[in-house]
One Martini backbone bead per residue (centre of mass of N, CA, C, O) as a GRO file, in nm:
protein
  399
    1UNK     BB    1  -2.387   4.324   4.492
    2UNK     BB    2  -2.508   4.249   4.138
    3UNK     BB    3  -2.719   4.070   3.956
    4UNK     BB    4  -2.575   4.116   3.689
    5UNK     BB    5  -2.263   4.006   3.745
    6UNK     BB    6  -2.432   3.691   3.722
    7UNK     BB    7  -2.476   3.454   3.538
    8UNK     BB    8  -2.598   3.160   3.455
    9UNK     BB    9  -2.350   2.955   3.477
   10UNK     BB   10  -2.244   2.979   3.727
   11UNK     BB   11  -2.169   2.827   4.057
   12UNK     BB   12  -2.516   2.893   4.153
   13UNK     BB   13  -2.653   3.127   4.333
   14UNK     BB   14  -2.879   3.368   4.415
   15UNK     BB   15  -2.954   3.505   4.751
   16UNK     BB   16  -3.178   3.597   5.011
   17UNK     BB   17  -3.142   3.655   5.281
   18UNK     BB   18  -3.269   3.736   5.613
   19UNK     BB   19  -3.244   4.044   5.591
   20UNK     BB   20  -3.234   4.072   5.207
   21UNK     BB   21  -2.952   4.011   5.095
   22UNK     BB   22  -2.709   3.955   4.876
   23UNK     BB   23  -2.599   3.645   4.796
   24UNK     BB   24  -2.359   3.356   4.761
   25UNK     BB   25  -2.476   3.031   4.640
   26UNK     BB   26  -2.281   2.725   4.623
   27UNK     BB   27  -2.209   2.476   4.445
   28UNK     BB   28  -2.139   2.177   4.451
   29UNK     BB   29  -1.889   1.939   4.433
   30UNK     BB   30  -1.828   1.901   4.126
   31UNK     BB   31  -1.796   2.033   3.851
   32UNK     BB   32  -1.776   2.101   3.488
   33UNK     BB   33  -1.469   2.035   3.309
   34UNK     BB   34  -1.258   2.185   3.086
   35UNK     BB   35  -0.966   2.083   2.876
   36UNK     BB   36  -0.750   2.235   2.757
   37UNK     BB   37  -0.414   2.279   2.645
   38UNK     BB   38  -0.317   2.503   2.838
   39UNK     BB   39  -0.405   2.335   3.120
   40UNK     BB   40  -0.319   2.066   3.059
   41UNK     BB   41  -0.036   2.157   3.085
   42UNK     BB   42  -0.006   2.315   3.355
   43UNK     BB   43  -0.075   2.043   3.516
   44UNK     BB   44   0.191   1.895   3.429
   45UNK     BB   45   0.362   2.063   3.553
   46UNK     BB   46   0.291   2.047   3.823
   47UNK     BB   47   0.303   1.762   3.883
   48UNK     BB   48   0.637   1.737   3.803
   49UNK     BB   49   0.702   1.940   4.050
   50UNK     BB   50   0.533   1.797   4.289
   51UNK     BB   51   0.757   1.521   4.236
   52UNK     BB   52   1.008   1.642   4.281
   53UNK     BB   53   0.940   1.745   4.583
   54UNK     BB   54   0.899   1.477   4.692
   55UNK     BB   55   1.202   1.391   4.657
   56UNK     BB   56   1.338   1.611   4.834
   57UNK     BB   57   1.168   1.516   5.095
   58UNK     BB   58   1.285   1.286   5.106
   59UNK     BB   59   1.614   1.356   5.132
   60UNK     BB   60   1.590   1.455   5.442
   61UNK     BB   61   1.762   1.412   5.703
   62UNK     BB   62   1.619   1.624   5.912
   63UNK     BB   63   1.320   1.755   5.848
   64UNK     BB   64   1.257   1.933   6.070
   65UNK     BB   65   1.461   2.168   6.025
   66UNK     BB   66   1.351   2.278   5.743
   67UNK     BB   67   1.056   2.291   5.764
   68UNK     BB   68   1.021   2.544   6.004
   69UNK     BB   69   1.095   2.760   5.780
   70UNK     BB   70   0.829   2.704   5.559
   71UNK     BB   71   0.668   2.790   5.745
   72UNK     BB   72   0.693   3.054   5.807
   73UNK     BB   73   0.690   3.186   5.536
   74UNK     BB   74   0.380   3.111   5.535
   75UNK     BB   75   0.295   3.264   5.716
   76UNK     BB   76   0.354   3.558   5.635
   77UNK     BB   77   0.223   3.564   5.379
   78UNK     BB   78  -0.071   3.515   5.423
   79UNK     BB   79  -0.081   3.764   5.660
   80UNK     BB   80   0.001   3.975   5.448
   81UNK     BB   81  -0.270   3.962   5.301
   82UNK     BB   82  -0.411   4.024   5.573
   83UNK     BB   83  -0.245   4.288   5.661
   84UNK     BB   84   0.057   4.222   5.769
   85UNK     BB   85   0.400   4.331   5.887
   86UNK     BB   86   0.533   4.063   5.910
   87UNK     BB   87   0.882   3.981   5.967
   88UNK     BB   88   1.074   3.675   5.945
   89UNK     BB   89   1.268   3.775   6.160
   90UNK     BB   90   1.070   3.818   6.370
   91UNK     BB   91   0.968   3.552   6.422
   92UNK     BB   92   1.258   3.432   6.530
   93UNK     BB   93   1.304   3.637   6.737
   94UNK     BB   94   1.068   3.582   6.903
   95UNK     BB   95   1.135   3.275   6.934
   96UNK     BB   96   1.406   3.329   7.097
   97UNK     BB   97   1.267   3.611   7.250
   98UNK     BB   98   0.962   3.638   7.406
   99UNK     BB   99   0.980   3.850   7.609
  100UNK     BB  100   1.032   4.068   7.415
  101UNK     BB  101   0.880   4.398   7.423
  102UNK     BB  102   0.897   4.495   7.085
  103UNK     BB  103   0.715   4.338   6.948
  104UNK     BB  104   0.516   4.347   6.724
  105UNK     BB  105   0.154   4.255   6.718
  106UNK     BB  106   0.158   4.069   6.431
  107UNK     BB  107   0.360   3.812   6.549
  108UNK     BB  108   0.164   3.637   6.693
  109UNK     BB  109  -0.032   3.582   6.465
  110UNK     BB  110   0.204   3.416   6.309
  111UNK     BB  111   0.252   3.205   6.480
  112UNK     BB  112  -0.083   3.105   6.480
  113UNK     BB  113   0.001   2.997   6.194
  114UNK     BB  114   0.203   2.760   6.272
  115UNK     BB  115   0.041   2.624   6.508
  116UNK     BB  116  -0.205   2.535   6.300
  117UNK     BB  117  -0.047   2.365   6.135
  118UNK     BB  118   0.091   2.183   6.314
  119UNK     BB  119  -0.162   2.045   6.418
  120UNK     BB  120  -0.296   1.962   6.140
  121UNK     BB  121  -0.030   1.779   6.098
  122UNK     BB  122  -0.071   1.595   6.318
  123UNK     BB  123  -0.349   1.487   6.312
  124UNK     BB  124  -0.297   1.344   6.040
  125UNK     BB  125  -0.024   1.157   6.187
  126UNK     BB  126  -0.269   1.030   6.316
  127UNK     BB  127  -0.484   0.966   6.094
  128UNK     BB  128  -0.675   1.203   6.079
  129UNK     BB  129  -0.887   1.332   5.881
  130UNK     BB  130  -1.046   1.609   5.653
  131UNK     BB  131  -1.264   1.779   5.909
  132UNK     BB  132  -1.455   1.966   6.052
  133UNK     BB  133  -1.331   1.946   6.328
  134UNK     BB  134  -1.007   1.964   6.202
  135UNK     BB  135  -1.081   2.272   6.123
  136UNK     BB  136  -1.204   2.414   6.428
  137UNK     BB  137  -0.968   2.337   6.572
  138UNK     BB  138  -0.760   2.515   6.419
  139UNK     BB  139  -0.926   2.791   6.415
  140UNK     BB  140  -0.882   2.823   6.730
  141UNK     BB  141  -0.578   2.857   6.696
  142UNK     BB  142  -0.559   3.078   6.530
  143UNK     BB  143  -0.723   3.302   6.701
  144UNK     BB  144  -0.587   3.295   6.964
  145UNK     BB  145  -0.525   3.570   7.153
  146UNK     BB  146  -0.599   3.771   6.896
  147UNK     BB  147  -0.737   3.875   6.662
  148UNK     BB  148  -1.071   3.752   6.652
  149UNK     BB  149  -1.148   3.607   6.908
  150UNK     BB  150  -1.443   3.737   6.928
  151UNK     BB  151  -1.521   3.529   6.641
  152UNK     BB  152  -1.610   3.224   6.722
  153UNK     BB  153  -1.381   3.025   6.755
  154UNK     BB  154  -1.446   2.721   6.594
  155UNK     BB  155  -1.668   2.805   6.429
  156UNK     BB  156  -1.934   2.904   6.313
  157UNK     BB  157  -2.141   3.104   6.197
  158UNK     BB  158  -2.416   3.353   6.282
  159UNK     BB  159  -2.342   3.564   6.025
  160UNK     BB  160  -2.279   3.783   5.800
  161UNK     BB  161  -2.072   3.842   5.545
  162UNK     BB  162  -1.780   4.047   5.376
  163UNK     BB  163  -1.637   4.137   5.084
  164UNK     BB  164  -1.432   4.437   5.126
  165UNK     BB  165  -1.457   4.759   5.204
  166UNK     BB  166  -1.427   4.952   5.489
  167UNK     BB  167  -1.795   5.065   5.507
  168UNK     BB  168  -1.945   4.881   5.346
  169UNK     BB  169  -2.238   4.756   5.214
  170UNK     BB  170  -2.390   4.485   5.097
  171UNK     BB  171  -2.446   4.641   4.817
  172UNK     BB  172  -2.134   4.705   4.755
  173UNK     BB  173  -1.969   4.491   4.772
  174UNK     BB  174  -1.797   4.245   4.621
  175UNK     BB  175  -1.854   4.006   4.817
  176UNK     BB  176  -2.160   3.731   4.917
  177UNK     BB  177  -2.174   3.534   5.117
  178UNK     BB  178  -2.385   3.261   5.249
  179UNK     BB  179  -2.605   3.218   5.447
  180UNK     BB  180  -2.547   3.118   5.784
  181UNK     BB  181  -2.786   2.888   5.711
  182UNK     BB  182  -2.615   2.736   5.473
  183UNK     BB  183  -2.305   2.626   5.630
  184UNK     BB  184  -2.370   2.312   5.693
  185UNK     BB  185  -2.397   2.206   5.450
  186UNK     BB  186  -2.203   2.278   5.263
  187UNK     BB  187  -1.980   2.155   5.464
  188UNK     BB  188  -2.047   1.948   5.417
  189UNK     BB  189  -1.995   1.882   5.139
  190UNK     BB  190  -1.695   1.972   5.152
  191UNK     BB  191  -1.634   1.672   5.317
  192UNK     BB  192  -1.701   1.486   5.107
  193UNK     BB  193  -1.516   1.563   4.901
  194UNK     BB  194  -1.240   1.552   5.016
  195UNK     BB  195  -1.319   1.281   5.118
  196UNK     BB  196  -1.395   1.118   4.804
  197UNK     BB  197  -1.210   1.223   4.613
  198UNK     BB  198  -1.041   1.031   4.310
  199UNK     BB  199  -1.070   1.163   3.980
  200UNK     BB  200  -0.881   1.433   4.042
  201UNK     BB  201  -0.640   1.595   4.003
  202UNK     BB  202  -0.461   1.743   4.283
  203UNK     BB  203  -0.434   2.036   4.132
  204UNK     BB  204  -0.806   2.040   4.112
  205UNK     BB  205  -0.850   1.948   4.376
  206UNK     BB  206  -0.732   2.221   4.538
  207UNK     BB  207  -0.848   2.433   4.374
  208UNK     BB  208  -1.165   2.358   4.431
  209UNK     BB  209  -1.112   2.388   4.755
  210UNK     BB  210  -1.065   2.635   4.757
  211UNK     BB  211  -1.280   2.814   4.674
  212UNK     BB  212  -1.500   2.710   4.855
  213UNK     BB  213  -1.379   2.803   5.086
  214UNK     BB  214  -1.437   3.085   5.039
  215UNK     BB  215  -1.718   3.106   4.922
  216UNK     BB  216  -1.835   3.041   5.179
  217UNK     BB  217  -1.710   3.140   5.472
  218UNK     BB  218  -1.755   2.988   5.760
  219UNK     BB  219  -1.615   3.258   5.905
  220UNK     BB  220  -1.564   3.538   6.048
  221UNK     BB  221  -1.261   3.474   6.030
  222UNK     BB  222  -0.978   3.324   5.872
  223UNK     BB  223  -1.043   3.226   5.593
  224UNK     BB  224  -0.761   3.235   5.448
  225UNK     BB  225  -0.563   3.143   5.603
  226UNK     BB  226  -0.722   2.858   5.617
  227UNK     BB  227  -0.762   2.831   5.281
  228UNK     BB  228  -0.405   2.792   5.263
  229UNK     BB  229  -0.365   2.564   5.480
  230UNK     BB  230  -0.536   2.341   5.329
  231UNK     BB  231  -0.344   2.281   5.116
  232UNK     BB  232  -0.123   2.138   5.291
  233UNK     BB  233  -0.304   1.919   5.442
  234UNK     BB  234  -0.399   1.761   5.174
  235UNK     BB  235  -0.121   1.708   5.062
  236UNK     BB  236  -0.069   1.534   5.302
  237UNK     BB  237  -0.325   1.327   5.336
  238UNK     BB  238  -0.262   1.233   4.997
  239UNK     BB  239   0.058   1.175   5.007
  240UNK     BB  240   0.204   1.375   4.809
  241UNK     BB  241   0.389   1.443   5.034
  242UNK     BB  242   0.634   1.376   5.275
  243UNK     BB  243   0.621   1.704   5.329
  244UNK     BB  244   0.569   2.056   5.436
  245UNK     BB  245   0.681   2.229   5.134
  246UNK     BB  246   0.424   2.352   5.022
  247UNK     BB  247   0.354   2.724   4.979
  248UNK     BB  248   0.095   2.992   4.793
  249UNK     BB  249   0.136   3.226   4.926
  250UNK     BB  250   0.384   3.382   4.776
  251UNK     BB  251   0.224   3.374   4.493
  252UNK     BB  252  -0.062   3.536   4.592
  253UNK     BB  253   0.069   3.784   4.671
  254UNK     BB  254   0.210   3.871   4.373
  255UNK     BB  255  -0.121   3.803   4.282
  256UNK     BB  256  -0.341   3.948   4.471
  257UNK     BB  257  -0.536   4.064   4.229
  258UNK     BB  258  -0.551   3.761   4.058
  259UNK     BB  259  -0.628   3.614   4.319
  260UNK     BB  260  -0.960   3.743   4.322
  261UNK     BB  261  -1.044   3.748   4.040
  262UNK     BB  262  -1.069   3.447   3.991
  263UNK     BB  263  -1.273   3.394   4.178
  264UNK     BB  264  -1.478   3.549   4.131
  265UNK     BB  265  -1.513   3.447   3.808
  266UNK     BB  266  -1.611   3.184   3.952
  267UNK     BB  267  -1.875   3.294   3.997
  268UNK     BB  268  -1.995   3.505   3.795
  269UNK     BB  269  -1.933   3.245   3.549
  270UNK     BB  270  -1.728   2.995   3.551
  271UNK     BB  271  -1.400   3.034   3.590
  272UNK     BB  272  -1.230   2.769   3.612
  273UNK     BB  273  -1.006   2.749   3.351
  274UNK     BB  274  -0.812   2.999   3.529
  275UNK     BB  275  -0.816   2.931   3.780
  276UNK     BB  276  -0.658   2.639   3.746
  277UNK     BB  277  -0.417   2.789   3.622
  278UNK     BB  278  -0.341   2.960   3.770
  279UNK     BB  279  -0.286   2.742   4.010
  280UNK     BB  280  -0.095   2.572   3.805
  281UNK     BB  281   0.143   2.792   3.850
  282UNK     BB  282   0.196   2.790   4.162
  283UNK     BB  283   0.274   2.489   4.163
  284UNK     BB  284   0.511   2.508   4.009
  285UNK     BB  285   0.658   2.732   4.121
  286UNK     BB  286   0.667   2.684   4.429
  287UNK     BB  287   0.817   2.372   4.375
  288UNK     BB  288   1.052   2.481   4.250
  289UNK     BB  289   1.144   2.668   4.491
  290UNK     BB  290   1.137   2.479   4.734
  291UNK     BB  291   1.364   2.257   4.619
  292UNK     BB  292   1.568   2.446   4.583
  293UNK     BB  293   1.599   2.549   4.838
  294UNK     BB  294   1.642   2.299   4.988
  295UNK     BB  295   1.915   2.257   4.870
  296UNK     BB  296   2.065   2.506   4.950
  297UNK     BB  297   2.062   2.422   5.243
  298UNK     BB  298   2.206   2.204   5.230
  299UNK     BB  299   2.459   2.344   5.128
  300UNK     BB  300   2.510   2.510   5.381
  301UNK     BB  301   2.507   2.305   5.602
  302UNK     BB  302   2.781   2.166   5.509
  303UNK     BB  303   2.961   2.406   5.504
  304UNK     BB  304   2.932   2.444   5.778
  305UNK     BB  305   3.020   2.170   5.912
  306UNK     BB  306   3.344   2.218   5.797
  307UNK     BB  307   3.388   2.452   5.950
  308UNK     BB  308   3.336   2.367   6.241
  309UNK     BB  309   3.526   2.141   6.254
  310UNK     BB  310   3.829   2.313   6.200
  311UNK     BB  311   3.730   2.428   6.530
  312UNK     BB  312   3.548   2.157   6.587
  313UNK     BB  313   3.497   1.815   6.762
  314UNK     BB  314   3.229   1.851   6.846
  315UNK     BB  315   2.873   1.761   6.850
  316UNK     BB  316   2.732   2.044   6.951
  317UNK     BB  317   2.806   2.223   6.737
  318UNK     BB  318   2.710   2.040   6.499
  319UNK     BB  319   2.428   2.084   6.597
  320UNK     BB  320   2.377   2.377   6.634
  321UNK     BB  321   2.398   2.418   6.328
  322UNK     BB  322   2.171   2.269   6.239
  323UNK     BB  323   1.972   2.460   6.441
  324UNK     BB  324   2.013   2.697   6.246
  325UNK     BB  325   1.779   2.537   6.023
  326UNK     BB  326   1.530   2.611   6.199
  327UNK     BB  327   1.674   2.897   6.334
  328UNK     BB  328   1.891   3.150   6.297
  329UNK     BB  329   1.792   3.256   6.633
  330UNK     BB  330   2.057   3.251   6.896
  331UNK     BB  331   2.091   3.158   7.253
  332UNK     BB  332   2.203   3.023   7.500
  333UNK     BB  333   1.960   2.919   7.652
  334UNK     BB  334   1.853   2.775   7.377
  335UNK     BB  335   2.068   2.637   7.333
  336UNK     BB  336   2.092   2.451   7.564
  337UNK     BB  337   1.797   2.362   7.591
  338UNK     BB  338   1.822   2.239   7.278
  339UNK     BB  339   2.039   2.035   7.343
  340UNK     BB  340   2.124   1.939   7.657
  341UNK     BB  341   2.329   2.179   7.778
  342UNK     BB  342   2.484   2.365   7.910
  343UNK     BB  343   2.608   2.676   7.921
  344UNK     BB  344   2.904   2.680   7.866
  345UNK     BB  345   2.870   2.489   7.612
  346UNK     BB  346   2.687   2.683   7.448
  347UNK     BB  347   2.887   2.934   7.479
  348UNK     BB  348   3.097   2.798   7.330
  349UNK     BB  349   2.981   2.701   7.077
  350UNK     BB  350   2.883   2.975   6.971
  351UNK     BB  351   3.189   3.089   6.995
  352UNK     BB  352   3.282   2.927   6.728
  353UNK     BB  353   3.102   3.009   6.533
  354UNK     BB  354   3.182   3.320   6.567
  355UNK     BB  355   3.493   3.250   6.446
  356UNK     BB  356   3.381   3.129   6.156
  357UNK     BB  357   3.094   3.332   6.064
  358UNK     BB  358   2.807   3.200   6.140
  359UNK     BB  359   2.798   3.410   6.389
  360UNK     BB  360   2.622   3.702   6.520
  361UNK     BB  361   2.604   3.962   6.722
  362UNK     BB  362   2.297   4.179   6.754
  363UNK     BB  363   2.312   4.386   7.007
  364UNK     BB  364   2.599   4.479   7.152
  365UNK     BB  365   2.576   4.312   7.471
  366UNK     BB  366   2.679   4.139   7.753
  367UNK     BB  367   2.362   4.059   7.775
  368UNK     BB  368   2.153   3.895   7.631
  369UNK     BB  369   2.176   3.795   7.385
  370UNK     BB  370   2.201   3.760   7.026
  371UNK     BB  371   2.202   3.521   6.751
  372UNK     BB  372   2.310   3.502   6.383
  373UNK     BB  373   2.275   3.330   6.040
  374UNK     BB  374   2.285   3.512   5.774
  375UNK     BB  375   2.291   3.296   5.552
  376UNK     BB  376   1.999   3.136   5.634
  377UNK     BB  377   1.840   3.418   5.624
  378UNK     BB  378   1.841   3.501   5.362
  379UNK     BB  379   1.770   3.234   5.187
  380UNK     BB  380   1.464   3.253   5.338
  381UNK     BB  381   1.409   3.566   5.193
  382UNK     BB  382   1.434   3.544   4.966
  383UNK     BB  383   1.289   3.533   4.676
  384UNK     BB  384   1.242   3.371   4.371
  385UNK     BB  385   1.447   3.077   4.331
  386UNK     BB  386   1.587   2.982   4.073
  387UNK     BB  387   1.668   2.683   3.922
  388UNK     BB  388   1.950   2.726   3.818
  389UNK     BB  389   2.030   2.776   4.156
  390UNK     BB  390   2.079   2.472   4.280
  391UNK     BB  391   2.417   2.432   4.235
  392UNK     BB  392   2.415   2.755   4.381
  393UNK     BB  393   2.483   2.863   4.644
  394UNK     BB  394   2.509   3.101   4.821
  395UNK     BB  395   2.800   3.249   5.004
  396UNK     BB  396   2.940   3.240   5.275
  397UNK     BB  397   3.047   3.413   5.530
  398UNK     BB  398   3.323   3.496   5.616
  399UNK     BB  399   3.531   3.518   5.886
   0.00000   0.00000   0.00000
């Protein structure tokens, strides 16, 4: 990092750590900010979006079977920024059959990215503000028994740290967050921020609060990952969603160098004005996504309920549906546990599915089985879905 690389404009200062290298201390928040026409459209737009999705999220007969595909989408794109390889079905896998032996290693950290979120969202839904504590709680979650664990999960940093690629030093990095000596005050005021802050339109403090929190980095590990989850937070928080179906990660990979490269230019020169169109392009894409998604889905389930119907009048088979869009990937024993019915009811209930072509059998053996929705993993898994495509469901396949 280096002293030319920042103007005067900047929204901050450079100093020396107590190392000796160059770091740099962000102002507090709010800064001062100008709107052009540009930016103005862009945040009406994200606006809009994000008043749809919140339409959609009322509308949810089940929330909690929907939203829990949503959380995992978000936790695999976020991880997969700080460079894990782990597949969405992966994920579904894991938690169908966590005991089998062949799981990727980074399967782990990416559930641990759901189950900080799950906490995060408690903790909301109780009532309790978004504080430094309830920050350090979800951080400790993250990082539990993963990659990380050994870096002072829940704390504060209490060393220098940069970002960059490995073996630069500090004189190298791409960017040299402030020294640990300045952690508490930044984190205060970043928490009076978020929380006392009521003037400004909630995806422009949305964008001002990610910026801010990774330019502190106030943890040795994880702040990338806690620092998108904080989006998803606040949104619920504001009650701005009445679900937390908006997850800005998957927008983020596909601009992954145009989203690093957008904060760096405002610590750099204080270039607001481009972070916040980015932010509020990301706003509206993936509001209009999920929104669509989540339509599709409930039309695929739909779909499934009268197929299932017209070869089973049980409540259980009709239940399992349900349940087949919490997850895609079901054994007998998890049909049972989940549904809190016998063995044989689950895998009666089961065979129903498979015979209307609902589940299909992955293993290929007699024991142990594990059965998938092909239908409604795929539309989990695919790209950014067209919002012209609100009405037309992928079809289901045949039996």
């Amino acid at each position: 990092m280096r002293r030319e690389e920042y103007e005067t404009s900047a929204p901050g200062q450079l100093m020396n750590s107590i190392q000796g290298h160059l770091t740099f201390l962000p102002a507090p928040l709010p800064p001062t900010l100008s709107y052009d026409l540009n930016m103005v459209r862009l945040l009406s737009e994200a606006d809009h979006a994000l008043g749809e999705l919140a339409g959609v999220g009322q509308m949810l007969p089940n929330p909690h079977l929907l939203i829990r595909p949503f959380l995992r989408r978000e936790a695999v794109s976020s991880s997969r920024i700080e460079g894990t390889i782990t597949r969405l079905d992966q994920v579904f896998l894991f938690e169908a059959k966590p005991d089998e032996l062949h799981h990727p290693g980074d399967v782990e950290e990416v559930i641990n990215h759901v189950h900080a979120l799950e906490l995060g969202l408690e903790r909301i839904r109780q009532g309790r503000p978004l504080t430094l504590r309830l920050l350090r709680e979800v951080h400790a979650r993250l990082l539990q028994g993963v990659r990380g664990e050994n870096k002072r999960p829940g704390e504060f940093r209490k060393c220098g740290v940069m970002i960059g690629r490995h073996g630069q030093t500090f004189a190298e990095a791409r960017f040299v967050p402030p020294c640990h000596t300045a952690i508490d005050d930044l984190m205060n005021d970043f928490e009076r921020f978020t929380n006392t802050e009521r003037s400004l339109p909630i995806v422009v403090l949305l964008a001002l609060a990610h910026y801010q929190f990774e330019a502190i980095h106030p943890f040795m590990d994880g702040n990338g990952r806690l620092g998108r989850l904080l989006i998803t937070l606040l949104l619920c928080e504001r009650q701005k969603l009445p679900q937390p179906l908006l997850y800005l990660s998957a927008y983020f990979e596909r601009h992954d160098e145009e989203y690093k490269d957008r904060m760096l230019e405002v610590s750099r020169r204080a270039a607001w004005g481009e972070w916040i169109s980015f932010f509020a392009r990301g706003v509206a894409e993936q509001s209009a996504d999920a929104a669509t998604r989540a339509r599709r889905l409930l039309a695929l389930q739909q779909q499934y309920r009268q197929r299932a119907a017209a070869v089973s009048s049980s409540v259980t088979v009709i239940r399992l549906v349900e349940e087949l869009f919490a997850s895609p990937f079901i054994t007998i024993p998890g049909a049972a546990s989940s549904l809190s019915v016998t063995f044989p009811t689950a895998q009666n209930s089961i065979e129903k599915l498979v015979e209307v072509g609902i589940l299909r059998e992955i293993t290929g053996q007699a024991r142990n089985r594990v059965y998938c929705a092909d239908g409604v993993l795929r539309l989990l898994e695919e790209g950014p879905v067209p919002p012209e495509s609100q009405t037309s469901p992928p079809p289901a396949p045949a039996p």
